[in-house]
N, C-alpha and C positions, 0 to 999 in steps of 0.2 A: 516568253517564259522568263527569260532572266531579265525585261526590264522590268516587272513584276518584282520579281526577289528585290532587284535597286531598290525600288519605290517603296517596298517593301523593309528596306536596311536605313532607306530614310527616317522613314516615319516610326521608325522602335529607335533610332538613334533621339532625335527630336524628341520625342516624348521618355527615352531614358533624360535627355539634359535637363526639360525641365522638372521630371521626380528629381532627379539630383540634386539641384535648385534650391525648390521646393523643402526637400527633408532637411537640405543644410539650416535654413530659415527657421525651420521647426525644431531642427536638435541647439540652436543657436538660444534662440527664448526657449527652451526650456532649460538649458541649463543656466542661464542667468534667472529665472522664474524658480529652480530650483534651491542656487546660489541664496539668492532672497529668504525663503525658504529656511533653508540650514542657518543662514545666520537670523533669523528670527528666534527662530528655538534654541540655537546657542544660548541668545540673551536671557530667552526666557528659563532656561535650565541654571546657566550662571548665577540669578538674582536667586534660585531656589533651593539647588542642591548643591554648586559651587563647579571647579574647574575644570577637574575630570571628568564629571559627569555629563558638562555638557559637552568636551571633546568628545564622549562618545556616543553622544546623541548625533553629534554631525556627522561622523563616520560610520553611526546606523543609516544615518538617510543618504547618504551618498553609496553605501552600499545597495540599498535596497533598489536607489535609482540604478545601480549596474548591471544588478539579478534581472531587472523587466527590459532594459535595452540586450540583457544578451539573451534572452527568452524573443523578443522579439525578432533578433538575425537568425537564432534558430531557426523558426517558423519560415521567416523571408527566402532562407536559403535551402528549405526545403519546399517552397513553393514556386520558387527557380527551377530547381531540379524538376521537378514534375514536368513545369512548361517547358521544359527545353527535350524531354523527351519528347511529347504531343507535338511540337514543331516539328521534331528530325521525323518522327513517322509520317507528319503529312505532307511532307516536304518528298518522302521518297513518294508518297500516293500520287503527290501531285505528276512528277515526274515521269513516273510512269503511265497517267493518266492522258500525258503529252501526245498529241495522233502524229506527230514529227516522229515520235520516240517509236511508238507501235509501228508506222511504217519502215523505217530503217531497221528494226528488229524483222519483220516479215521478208523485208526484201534483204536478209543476211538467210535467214530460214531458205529462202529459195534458190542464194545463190550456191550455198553449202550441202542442202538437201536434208532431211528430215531424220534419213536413217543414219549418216553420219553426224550428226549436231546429238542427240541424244546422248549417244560415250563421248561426246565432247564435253555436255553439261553434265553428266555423269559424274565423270572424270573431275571437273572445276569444283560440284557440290562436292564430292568429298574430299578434296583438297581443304576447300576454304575451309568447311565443319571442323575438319581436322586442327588447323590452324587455329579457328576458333573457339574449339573444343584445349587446346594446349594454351593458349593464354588464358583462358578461365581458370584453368587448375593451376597455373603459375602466378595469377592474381592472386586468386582463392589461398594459396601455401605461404605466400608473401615473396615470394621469390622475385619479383617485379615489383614494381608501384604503378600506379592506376596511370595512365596516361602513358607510360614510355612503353615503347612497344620493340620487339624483338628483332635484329637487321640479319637476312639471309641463311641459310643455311647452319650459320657457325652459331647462331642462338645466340649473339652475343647484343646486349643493349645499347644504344646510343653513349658514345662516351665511354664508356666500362671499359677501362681496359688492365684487370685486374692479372694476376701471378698465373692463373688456373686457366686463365682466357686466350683461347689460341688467334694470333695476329699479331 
């Protein structure tokens, strides 16, 4: 299973280096292709309507060229997002899926016993929900920021160590 995940961190590494590559090459010609570009119509605006005008003719197309590159990370960065949900979920399937996994789960059932494991998972489901239910609404309110997460008992954040913060 986990030389799978390797093999697997390989080959999204490799193939992130050469998109990287890649896009640099591509954003490289086109902004000298765009460069070309602006100073054409500069010239050609200059011999027509004079100096101002074609200053902002270049910093229309150089604008216009920034509206579709940031349209474009948009898009990229919400189509990351997506993937990297789909990963985490089949990443838990997989693992779970594991007959390693299943048997040391079965053989924990058996040494515990059935009618004590129940208020045990009981007990942890509403734990975590709880837990997981209270960073939502502390996300949700702004009270936190997305990624730092809450340390012990004291509620208090990574770092934070604010007037009202007990420690």
């Amino acid at each position: 299973m986990f030389q799978r995940m390797i093999d697997d961190f390989k080959d999204s590494t490799g193939t992130a280096l050469r998109l990287t590559s890649l896009a640099a090459a591509v954003a490289v010609a086109l902004f000298i292709t765009t460069s070309f570009l602006c100073a054409a119509a500069f010239v050609f605006v200059l011999q027509r309507y004079g100096v101002v005008e074609a200053c902002l003719t270049g910093a229309g197309i150089f604008f216009v060229v920034t509206l579709i590159a940031a349209g474009c990370y948009m898009v990229r960065k919400n189509q990351v997002k997506a993937r990297a949900k789909e990963h985490a979920k089949s990443a838990v399937q997989t693992a779970l899926a594991d007959p390693m996994l299943v048997a040391a789960g079965i053989q924990v059932i058996r040494a515990i016993g059935v009618k004590k494991l129940i208020p045990i998972l009981a007990v942890g489901g509403l734990g975590g929900g709880g837990i997981g239910r209270a960073d939502g609404i502390l996300r949700a309110s702004g009270k936190i920021a997305a990624g730092r997460q809450l340390d012990g008992a004291a509620g208090q954040r990574n770092g934070d160590r604010s007037e009202n913060s007990p420690g």
